[in-house]
CHARMM-style PDB file with segment names, atoms N, HN, CA, C and O in Angstrom:
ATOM      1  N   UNK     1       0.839  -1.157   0.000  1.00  0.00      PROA
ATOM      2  CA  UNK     1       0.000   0.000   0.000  1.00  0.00      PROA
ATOM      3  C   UNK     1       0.898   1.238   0.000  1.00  0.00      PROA
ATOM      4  O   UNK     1       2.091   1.085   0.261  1.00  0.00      PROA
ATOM      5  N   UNK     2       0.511   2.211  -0.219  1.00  0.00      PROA
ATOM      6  HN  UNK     2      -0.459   2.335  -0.431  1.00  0.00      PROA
ATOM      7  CA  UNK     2       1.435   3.326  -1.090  1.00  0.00      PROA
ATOM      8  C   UNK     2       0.997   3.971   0.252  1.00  0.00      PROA
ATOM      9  O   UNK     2      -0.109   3.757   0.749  1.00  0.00      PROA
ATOM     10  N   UNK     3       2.184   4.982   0.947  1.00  0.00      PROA
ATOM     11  HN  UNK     3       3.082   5.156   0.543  1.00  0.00      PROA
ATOM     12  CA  UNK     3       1.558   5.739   1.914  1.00  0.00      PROA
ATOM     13  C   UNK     3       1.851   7.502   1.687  1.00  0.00      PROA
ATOM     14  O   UNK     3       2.831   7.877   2.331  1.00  0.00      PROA
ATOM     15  N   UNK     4       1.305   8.368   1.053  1.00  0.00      PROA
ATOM     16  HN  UNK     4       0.509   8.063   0.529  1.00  0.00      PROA
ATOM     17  CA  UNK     4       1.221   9.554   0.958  1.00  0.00      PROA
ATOM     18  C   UNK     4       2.291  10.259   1.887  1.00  0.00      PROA
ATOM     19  O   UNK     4       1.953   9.766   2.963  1.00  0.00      PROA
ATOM     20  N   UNK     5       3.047  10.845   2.094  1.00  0.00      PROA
ATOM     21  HN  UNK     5       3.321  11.245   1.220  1.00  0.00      PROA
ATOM     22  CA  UNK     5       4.348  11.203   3.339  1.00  0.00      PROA
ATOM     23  C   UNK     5       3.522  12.335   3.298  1.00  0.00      PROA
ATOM     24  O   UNK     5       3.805  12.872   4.369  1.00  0.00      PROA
ATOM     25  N   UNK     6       2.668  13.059   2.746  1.00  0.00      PROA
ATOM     26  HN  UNK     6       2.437  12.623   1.876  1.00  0.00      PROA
ATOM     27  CA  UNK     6       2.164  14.228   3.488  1.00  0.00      PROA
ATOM     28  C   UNK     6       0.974  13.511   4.410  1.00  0.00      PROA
ATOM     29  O   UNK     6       0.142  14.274   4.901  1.00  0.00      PROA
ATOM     30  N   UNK     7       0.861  12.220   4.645  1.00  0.00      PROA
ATOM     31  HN  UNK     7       1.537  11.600   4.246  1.00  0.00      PROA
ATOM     32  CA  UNK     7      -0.034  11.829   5.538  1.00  0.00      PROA
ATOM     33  C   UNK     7       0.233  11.516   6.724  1.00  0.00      PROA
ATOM     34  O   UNK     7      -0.546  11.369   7.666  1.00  0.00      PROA
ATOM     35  N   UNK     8       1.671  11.381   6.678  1.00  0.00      PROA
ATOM     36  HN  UNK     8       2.304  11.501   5.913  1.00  0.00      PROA
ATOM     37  CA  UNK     8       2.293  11.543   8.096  1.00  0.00      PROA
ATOM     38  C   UNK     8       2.722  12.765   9.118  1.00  0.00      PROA
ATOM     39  O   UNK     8       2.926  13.915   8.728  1.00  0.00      PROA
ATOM     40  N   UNK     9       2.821  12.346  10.439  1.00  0.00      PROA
ATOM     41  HN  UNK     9       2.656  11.412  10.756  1.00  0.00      PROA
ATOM     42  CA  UNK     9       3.096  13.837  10.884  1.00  0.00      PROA
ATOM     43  C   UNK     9       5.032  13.743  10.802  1.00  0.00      PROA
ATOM     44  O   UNK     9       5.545  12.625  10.761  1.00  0.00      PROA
ATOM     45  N   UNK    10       5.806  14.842  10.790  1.00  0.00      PROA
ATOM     46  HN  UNK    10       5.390  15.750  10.824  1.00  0.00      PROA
ATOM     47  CA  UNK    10       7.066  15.250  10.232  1.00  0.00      PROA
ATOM     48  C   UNK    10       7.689  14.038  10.859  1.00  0.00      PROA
ATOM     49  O   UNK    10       8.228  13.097  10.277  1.00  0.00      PROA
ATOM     50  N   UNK    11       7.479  14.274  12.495  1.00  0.00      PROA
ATOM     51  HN  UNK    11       7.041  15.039  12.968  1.00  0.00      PROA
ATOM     52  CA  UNK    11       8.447  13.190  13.004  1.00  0.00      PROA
ATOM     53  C   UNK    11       8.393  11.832  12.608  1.00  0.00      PROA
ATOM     54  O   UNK    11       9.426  11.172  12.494  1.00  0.00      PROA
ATOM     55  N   UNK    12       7.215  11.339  12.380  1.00  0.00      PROA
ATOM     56  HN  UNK    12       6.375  11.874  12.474  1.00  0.00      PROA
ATOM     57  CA  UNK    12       7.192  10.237  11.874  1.00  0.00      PROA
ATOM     58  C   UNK    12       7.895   9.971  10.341  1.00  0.00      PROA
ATOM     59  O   UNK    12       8.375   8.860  10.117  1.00  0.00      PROA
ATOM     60  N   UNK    13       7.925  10.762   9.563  1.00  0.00      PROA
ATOM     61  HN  UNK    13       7.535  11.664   9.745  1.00  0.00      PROA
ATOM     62  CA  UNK    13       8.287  10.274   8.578  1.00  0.00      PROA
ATOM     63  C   UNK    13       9.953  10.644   8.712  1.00  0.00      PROA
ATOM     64  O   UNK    13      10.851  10.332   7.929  1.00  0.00      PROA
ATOM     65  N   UNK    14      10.024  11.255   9.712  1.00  0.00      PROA
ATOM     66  HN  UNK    14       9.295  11.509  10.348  1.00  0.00      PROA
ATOM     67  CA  UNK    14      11.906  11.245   9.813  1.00  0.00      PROA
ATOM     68  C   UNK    14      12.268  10.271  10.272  1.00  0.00      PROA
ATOM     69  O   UNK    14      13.268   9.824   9.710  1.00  0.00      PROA
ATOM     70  N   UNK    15      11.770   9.499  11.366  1.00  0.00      PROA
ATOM     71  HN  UNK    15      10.958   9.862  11.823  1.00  0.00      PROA
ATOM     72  CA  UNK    15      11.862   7.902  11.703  1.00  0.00      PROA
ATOM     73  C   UNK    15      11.783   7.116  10.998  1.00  0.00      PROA
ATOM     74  O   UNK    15      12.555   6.165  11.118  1.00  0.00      PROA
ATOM     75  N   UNK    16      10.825   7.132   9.937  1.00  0.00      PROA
ATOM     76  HN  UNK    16      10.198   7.904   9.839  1.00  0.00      PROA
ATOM     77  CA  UNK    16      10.883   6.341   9.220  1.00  0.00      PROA
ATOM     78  C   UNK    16      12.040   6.182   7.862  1.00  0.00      PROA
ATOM     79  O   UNK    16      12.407   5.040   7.584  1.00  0.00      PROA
ATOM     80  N   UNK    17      12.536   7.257   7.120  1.00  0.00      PROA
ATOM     81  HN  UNK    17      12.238   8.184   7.345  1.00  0.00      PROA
ATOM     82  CA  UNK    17      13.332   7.359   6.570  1.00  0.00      PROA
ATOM     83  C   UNK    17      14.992   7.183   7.700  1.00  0.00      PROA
ATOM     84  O   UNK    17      15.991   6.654   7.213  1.00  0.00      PROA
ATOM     85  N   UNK    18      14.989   7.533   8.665  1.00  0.00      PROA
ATOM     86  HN  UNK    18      14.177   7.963   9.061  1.00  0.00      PROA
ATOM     87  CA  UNK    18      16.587   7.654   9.423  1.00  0.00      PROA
ATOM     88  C   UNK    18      16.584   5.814   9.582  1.00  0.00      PROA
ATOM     89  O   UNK    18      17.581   5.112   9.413  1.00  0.00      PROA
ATOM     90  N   UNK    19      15.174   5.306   9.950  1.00  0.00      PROA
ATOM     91  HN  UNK    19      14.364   5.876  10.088  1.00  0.00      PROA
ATOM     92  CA  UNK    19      15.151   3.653  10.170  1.00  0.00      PROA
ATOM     93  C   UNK    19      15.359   3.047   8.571  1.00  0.00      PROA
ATOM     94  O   UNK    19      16.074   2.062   8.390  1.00  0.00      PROA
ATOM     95  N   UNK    20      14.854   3.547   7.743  1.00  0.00      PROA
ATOM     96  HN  UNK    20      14.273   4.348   7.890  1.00  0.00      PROA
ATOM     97  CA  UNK    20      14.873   3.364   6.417  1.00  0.00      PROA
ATOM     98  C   UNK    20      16.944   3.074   6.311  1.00  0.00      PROA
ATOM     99  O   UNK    20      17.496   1.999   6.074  1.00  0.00      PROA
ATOM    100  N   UNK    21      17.574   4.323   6.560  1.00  0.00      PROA
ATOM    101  HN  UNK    21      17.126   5.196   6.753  1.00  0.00      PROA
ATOM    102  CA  UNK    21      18.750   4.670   6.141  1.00  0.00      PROA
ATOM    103  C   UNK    21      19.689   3.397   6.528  1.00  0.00      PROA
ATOM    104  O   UNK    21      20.401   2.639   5.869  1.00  0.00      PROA
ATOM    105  N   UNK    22      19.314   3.536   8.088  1.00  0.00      PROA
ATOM    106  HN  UNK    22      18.736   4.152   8.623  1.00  0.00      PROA
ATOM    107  CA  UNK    22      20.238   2.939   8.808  1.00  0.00      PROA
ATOM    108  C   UNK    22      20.128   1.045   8.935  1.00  0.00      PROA
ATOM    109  O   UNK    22      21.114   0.419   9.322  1.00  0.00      PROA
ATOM    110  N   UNK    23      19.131   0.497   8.647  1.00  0.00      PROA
ATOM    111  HN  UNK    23      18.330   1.006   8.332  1.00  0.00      PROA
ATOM    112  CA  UNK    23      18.632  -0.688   8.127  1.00  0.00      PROA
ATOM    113  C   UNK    23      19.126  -1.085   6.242  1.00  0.00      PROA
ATOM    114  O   UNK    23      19.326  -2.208   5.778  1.00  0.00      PROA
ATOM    115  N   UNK    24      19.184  -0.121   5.710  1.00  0.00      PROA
ATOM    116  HN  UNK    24      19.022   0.791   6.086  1.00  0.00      PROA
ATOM    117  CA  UNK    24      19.881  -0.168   4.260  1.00  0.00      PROA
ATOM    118  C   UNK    24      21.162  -0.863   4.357  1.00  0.00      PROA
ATOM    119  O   UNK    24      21.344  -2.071   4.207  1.00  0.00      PROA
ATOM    120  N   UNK    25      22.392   0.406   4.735  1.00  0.00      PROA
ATOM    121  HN  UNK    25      22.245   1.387   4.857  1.00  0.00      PROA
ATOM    122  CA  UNK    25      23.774  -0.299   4.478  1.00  0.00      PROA
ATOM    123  C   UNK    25      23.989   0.203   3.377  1.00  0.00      PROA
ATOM    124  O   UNK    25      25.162  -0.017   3.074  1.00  0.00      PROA
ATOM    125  N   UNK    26      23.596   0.629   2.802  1.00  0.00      PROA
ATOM    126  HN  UNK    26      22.643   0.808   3.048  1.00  0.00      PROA
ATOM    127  CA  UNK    26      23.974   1.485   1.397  1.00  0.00      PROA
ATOM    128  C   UNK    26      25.671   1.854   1.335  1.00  0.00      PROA
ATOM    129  O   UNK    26      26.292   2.216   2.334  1.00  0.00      PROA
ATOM    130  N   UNK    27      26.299   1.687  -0.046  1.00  0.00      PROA
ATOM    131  HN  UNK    27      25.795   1.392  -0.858  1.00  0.00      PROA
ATOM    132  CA  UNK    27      27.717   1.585  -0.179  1.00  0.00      PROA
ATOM    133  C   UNK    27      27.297   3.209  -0.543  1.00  0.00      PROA
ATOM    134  O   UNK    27      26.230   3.157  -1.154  1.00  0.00      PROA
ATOM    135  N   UNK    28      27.763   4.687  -0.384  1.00  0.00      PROA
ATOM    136  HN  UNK    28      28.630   4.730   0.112  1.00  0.00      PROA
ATOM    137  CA  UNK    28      27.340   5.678  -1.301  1.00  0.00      PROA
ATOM    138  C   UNK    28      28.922   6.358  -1.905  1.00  0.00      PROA
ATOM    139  O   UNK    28      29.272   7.527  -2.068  1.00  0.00      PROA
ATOM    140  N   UNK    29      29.695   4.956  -2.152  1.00  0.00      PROA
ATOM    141  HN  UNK    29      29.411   4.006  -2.019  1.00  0.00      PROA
ATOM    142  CA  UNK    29      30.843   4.982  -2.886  1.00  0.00      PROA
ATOM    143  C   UNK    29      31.960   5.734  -2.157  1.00  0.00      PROA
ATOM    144  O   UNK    29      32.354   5.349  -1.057  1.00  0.00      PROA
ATOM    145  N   UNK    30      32.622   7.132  -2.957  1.00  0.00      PROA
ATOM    146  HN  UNK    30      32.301   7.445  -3.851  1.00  0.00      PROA
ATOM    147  CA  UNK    30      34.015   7.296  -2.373  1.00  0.00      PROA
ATOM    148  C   UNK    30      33.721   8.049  -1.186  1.00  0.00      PROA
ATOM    149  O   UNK    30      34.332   7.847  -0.136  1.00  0.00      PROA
ATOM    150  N   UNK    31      32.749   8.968  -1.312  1.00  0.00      PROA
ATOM    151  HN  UNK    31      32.253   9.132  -2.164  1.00  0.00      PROA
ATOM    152  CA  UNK    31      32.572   9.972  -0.551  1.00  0.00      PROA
ATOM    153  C   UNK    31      31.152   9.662   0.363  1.00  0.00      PROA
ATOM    154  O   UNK    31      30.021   9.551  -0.110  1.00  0.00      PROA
ATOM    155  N   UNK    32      31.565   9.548   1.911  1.00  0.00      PROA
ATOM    156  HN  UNK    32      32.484   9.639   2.296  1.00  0.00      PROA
ATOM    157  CA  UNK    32      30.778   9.663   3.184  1.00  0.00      PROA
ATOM    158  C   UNK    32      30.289  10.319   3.268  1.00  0.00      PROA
ATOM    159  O   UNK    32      30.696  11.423   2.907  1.00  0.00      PROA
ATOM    160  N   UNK    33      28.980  10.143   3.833  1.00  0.00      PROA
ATOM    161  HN  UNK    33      28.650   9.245   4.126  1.00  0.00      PROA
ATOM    162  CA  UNK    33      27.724  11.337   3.898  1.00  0.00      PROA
ATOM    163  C   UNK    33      27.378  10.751   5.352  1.00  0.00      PROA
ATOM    164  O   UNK    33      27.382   9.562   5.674  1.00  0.00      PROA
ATOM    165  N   UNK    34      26.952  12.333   6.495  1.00  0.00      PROA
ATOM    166  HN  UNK    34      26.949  13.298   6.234  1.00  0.00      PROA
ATOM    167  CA  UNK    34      26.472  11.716   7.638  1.00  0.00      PROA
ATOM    168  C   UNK    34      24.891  11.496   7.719  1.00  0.00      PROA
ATOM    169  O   UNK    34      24.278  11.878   6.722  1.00  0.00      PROA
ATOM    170  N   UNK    35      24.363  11.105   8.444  1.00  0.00      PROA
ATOM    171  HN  UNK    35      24.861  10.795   9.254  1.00  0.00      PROA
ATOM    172  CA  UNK    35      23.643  10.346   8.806  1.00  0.00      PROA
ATOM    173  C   UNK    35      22.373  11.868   8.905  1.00  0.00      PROA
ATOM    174  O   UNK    35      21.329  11.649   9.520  1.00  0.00      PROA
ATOM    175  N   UNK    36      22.569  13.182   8.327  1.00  0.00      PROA
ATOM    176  HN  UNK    36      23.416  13.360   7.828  1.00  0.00      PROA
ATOM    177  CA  UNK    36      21.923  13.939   8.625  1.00  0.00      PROA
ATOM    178  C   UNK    36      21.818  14.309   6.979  1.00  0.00      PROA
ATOM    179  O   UNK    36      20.714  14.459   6.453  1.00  0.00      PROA
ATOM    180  N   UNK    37      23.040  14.436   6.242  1.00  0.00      PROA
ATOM    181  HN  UNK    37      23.936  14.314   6.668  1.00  0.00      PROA
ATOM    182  CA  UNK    37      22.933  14.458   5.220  1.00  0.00      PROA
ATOM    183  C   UNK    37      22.005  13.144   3.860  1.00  0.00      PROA
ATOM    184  O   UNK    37      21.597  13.377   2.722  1.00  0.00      PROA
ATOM    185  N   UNK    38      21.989  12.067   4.538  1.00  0.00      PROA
ATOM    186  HN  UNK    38      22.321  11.878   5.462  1.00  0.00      PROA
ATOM    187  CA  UNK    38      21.518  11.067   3.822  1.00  0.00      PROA
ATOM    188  C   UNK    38      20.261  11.355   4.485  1.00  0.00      PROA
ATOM    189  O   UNK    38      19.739  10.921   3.458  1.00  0.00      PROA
ATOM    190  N   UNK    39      19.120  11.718   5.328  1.00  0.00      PROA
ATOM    191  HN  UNK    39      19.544  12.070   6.162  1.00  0.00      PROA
ATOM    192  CA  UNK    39      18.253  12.060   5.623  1.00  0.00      PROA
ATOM    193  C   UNK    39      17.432  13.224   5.001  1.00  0.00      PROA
ATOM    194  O   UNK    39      16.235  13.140   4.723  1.00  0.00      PROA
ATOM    195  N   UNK    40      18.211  14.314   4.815  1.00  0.00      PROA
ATOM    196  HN  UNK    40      19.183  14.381   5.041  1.00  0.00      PROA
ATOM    197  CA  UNK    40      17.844  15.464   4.035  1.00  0.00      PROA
ATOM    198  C   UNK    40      18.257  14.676   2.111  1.00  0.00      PROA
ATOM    199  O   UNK    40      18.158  15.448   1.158  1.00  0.00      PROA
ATOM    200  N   UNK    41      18.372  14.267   2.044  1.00  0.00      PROA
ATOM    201  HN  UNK    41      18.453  13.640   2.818  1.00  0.00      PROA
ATOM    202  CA  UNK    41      18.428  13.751   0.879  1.00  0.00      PROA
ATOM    203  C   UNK    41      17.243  12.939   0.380  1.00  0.00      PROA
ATOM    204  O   UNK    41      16.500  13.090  -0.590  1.00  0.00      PROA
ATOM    205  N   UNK    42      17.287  12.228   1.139  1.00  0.00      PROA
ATOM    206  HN  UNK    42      17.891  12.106   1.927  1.00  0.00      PROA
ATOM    207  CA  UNK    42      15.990  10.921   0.868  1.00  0.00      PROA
ATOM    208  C   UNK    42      14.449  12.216   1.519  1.00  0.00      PROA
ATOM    209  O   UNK    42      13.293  12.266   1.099  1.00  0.00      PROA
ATOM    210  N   UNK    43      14.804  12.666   2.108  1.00  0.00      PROA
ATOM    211  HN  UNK    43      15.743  12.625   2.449  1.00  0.00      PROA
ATOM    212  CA  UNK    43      13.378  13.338   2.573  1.00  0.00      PROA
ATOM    213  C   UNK    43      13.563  14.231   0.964  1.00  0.00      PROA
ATOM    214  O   UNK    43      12.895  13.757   0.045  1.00  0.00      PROA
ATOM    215  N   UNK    44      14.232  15.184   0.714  1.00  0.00      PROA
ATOM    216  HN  UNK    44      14.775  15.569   1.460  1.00  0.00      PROA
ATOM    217  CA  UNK    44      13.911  15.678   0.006  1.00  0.00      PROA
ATOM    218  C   UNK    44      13.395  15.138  -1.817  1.00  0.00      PROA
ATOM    219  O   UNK    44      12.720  15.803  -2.604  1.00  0.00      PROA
ATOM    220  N   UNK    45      14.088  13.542  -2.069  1.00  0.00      PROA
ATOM    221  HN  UNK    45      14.636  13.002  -1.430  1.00  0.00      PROA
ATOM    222  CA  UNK    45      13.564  12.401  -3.030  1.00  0.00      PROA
ATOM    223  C   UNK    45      12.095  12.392  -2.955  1.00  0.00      PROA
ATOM    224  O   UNK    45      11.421  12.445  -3.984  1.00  0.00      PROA
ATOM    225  N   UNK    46      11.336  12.299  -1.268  1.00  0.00      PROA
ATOM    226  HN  UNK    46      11.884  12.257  -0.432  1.00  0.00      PROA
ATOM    227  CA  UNK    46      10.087  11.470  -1.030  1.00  0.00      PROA
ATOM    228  C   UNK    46       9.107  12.432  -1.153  1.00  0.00      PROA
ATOM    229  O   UNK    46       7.949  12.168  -1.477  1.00  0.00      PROA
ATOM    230  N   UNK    47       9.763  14.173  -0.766  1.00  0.00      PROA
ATOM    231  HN  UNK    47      10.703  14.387  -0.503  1.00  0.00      PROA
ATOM    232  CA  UNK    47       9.102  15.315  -1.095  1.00  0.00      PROA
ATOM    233  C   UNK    47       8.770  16.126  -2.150  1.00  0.00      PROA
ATOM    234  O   UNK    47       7.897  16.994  -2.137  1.00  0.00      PROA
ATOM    235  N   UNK    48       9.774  15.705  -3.431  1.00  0.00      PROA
ATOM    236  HN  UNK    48      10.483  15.000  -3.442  1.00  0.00      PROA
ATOM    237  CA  UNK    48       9.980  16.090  -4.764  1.00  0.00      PROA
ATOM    238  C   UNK    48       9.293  14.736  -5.410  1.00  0.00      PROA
ATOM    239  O   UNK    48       9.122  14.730  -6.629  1.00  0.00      PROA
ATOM    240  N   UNK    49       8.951  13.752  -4.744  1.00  0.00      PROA
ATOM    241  HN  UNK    49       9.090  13.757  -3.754  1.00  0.00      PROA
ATOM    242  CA  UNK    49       8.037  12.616  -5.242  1.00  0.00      PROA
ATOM    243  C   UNK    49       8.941  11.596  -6.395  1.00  0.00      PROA
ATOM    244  O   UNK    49       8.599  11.263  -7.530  1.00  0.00      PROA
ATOM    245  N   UNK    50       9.988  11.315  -5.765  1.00  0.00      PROA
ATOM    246  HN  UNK    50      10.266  11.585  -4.844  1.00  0.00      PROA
ATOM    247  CA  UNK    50      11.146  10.756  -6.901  1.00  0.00      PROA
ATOM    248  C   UNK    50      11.272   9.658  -5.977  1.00  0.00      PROA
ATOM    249  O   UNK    50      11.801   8.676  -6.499  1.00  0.00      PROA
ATOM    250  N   UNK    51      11.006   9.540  -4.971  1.00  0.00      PROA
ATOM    251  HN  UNK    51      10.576  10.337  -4.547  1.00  0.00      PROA
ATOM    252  CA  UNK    51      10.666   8.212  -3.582  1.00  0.00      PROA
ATOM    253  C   UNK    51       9.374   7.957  -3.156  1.00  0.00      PROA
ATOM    254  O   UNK    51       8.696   8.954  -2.906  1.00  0.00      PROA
ATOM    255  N   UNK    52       8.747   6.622  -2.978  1.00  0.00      PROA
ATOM    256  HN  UNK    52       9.297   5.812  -3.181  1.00  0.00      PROA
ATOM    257  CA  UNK    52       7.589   6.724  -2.048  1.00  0.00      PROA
ATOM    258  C   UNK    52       8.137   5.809  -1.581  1.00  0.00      PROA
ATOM    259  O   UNK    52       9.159   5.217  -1.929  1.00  0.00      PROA
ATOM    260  N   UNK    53       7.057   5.583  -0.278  1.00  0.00      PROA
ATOM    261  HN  UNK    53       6.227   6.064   0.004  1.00  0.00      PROA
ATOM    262  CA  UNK    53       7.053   4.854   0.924  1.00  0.00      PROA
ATOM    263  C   UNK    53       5.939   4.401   0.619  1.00  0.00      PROA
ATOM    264  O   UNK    53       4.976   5.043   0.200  1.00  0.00      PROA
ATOM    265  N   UNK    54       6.046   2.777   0.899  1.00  0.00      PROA
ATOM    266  HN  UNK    54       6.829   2.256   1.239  1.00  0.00      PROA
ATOM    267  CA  UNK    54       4.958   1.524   0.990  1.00  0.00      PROA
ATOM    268  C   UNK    54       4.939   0.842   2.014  1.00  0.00      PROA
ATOM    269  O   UNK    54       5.997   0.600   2.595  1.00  0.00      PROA
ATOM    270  N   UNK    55       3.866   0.423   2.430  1.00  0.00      PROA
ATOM    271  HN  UNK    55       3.007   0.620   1.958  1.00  0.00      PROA
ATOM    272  CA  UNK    55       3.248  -0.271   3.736  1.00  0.00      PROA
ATOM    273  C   UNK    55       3.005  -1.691   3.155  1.00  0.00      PROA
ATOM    274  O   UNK    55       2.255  -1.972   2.220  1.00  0.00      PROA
ATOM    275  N   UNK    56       3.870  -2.629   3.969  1.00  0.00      PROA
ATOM    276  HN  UNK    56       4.480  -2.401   4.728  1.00  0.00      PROA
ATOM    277  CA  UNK    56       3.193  -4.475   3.446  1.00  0.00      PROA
ATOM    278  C   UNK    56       2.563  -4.661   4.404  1.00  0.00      PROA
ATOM    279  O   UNK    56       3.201  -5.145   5.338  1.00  0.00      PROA
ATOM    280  N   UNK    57       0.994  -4.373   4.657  1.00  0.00      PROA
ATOM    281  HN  UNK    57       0.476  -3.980   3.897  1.00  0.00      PROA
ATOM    282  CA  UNK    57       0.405  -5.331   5.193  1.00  0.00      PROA
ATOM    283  C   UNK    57       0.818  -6.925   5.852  1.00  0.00      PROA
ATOM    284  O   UNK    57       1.032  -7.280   7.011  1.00  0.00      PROA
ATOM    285  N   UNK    58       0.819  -7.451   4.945  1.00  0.00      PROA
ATOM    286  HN  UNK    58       0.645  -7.163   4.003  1.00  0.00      PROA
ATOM    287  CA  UNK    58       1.256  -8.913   4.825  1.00  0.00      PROA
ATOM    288  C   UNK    58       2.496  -9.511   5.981  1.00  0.00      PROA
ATOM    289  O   UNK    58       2.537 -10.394   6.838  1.00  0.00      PROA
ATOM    290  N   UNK    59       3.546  -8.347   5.377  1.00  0.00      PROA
ATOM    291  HN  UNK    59       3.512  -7.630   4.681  1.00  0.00      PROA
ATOM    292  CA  UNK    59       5.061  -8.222   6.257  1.00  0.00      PROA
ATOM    293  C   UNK    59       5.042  -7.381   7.630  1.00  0.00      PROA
ATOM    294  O   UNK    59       5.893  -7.477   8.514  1.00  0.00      PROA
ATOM    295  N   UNK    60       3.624  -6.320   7.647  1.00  0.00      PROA
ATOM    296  HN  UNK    60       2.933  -6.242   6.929  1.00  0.00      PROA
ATOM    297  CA  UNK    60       4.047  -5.330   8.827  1.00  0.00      PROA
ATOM    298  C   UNK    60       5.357  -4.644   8.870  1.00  0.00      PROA
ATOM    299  O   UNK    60       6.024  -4.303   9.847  1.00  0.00      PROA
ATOM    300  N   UNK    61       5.600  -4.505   7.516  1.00  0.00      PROA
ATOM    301  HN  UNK    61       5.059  -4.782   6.722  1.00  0.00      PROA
ATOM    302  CA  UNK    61       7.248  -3.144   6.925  1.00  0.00      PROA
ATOM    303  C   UNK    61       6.523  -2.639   6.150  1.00  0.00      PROA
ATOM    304  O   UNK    61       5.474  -2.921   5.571  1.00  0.00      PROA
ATOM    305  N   UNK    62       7.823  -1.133   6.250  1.00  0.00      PROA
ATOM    306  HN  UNK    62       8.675  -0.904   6.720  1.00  0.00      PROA
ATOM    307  CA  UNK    62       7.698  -0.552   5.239  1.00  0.00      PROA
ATOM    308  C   UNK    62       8.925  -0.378   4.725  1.00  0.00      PROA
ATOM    309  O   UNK    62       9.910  -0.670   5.403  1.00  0.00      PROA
ATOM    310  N   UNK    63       9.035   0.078   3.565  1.00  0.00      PROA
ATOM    311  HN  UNK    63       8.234   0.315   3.015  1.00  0.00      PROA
ATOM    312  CA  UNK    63       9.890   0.123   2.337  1.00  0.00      PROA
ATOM    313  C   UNK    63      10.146   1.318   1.646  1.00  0.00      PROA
ATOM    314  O   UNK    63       9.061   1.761   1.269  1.00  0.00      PROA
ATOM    315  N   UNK    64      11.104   2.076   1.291  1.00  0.00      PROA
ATOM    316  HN  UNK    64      11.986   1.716   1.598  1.00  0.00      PROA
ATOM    317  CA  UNK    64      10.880   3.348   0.169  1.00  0.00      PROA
ATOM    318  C   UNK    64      11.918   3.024  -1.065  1.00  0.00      PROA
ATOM    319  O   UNK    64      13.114   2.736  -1.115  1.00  0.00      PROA
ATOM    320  N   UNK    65      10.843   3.219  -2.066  1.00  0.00      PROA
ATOM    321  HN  UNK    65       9.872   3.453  -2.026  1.00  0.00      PROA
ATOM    322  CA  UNK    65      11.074   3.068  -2.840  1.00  0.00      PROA
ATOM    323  C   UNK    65      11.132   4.141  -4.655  1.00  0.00      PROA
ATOM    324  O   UNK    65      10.302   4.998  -4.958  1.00  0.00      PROA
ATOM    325  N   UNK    66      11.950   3.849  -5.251  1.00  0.00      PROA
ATOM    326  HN  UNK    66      12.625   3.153  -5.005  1.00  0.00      PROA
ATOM    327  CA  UNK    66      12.014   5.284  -6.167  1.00  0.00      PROA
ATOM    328  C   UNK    66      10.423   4.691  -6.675  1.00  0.00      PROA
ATOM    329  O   UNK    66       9.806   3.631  -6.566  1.00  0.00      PROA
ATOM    330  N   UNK    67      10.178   6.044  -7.283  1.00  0.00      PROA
ATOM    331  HN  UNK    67      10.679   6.905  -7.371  1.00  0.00      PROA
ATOM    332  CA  UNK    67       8.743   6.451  -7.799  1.00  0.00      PROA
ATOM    333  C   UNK    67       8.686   5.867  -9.267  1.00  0.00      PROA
ATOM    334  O   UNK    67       7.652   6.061  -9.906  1.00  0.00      PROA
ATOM    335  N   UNK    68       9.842   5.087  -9.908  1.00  0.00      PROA
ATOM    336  HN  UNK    68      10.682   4.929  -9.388  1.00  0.00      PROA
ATOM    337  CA  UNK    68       9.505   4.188 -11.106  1.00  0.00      PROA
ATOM    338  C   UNK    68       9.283   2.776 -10.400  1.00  0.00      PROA
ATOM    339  O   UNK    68       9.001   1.872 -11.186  1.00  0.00      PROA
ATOM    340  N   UNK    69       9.347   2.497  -9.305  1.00  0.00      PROA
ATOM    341  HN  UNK    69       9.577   3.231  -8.666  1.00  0.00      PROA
ATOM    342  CA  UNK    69       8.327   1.464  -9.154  1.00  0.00      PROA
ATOM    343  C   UNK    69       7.272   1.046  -9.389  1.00  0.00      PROA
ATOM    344  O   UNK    69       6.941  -0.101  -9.688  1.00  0.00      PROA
ATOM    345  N   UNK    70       6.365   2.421  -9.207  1.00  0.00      PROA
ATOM    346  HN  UNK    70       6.634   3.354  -8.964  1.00  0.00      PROA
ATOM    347  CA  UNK    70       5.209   2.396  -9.463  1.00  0.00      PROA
ATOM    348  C   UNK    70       4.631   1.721 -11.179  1.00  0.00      PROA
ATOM    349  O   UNK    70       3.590   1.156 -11.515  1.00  0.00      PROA
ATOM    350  N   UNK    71       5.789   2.095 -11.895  1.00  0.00      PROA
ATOM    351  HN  UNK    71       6.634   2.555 -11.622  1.00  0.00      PROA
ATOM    352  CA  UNK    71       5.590   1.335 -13.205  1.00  0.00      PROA
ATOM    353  C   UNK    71       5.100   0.138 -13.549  1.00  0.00      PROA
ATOM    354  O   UNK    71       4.404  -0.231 -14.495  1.00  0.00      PROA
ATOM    355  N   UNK    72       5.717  -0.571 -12.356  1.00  0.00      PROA
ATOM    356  HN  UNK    72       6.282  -0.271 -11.588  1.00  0.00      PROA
ATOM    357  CA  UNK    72       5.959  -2.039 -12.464  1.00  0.00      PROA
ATOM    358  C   UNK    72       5.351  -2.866 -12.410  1.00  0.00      PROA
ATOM    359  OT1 UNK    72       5.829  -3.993 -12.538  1.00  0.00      PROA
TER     360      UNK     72
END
């Protein structure tokens, strides 16, 4: 299920993206980014609508994912 991030209140969706981040492991190659910077990044993806966030029922997670998912 697709969850609208303007349907959340702020803090929540910063939890959810910083839990998002830090559950990843993401390699982001030569150059380190802190943990404030990869936050303002992905928030600003999910706010410019180039990320959404999905709810699995099924799993009880959520997931964000780029917005050509939706293609699929």
């Amino acid at each position: 299920m697709l969850i609208p991030w303007q349907s959340l209140k702020e803090d929540t969706l910063i939890n959810l993206v910083e839990s998002f981040i830090l559950r990843e492991g993401t390699d982001y190659g030569l150059e380190e980014f802190s943990l404030s910077e990869k936050r303002e990044n992905l928030l600003q993806q999910i706010k410019q609508g180039k990320a959404v966030i999905f709810w699995s029922e099924l799993h009880q997670t959520f997931d964000i994912k780029p917005h050509t998912y939706l293609d699929k």
